[in-house]
C-alpha positions as CSV (number, residue, x, y, z in Angstrom):
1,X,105.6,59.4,191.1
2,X,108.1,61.8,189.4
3,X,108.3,61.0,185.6
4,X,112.3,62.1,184.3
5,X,113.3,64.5,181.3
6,X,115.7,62.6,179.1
7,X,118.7,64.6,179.5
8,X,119.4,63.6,175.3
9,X,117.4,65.3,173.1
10,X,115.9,63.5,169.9
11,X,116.2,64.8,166.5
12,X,113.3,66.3,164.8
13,X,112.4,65.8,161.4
14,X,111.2,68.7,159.6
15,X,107.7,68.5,158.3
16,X,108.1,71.1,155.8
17,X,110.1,69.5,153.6
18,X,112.9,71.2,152.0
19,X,112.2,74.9,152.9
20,X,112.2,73.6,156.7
21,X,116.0,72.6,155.7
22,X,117.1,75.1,153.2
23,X,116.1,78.0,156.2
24,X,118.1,76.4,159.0
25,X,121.1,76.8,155.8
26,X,121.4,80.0,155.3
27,X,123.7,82.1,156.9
28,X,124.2,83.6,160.2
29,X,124.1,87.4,158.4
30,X,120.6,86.8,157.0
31,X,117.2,88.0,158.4
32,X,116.8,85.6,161.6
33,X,113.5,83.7,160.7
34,X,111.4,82.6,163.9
35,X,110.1,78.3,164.2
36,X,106.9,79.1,163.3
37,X,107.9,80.4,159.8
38,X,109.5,77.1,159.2
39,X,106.4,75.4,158.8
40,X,106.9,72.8,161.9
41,X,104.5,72.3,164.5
42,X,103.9,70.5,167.8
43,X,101.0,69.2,169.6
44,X,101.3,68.2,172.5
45,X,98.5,67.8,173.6
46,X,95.8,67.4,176.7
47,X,97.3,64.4,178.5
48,X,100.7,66.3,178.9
49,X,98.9,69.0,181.0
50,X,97.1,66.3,182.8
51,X,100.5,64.8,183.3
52,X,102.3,68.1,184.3
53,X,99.2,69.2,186.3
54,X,99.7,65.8,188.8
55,X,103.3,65.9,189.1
56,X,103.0,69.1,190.3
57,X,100.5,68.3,193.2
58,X,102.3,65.0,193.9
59,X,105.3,67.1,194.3
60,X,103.4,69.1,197.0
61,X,101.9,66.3,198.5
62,X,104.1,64.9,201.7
63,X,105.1,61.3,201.6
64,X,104.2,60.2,204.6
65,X,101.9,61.3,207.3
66,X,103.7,62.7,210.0
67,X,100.4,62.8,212.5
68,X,100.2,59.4,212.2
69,X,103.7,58.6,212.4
70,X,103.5,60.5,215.7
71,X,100.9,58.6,217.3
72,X,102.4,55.2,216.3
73,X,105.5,56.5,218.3
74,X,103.5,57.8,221.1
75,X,101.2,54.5,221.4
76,X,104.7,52.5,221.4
77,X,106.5,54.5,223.7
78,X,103.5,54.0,226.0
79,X,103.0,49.7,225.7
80,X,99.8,50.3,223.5
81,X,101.1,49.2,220.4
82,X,99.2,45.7,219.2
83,X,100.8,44.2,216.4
84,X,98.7,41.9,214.2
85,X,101.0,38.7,214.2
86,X,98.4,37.1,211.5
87,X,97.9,40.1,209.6
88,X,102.2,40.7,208.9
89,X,102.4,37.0,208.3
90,X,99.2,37.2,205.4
91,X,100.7,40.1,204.2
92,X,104.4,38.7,204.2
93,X,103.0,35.3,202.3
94,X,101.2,37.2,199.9
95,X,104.4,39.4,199.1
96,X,106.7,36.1,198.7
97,X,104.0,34.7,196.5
98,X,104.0,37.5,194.0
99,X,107.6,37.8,194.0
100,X,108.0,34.3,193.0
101,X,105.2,34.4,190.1
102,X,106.8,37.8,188.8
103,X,110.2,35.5,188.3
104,X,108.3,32.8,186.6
105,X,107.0,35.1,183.9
């Protein structure tokens, strides 16, 4: 699961009141003043790095498992594939049936 930046930022309110606002103001030849002097702050906070931390090793992770994916081939190629027929149709009634309850909500 890959969670997308927004590609528009939103505006910030400043929390400093005005000296937040009268700082961004001045002009370009004063002093350069860094964020922090501005009095805003942000927290992010734990779950972000949680957050960050998965996407990371879900990136990493392959999506399917090519071992398997081999020996599915290999067992058809040789006749020993055995297909279910009562399993795919369970499974295929049980996907219909949540489709059609997902609609009626």
């Amino acid at each position: 699961m890959k969670i997308e930046k927004s590609t528009t930022p939103r505006p910030v309110a400043p929390t400093g009141g005005g000296k937040a606002r009268a700082q961004a103001e001045k002009p370009a030849d004063s002093a350069p003043s860094s964020s922090a002097a501005s009095g805003t702050s942000v927290n992010i906070g734990s779950t972000s790095a949680q957050l960050q931390s998965m996407e990371s090793s879900m990136a990493s992770a392959p999506l399917v498992n090519a071992a398997k994916v081999a020996e599915i081939k290999q067992a058809i190629s040789e006749g020993r594939f055995k297909v279910n027929a009562s399993a795919v149709a369970d499974s295929l009634i049980q996907s219909v049936t949540d489709l059609i309850s997902s609609h009626k909500a």
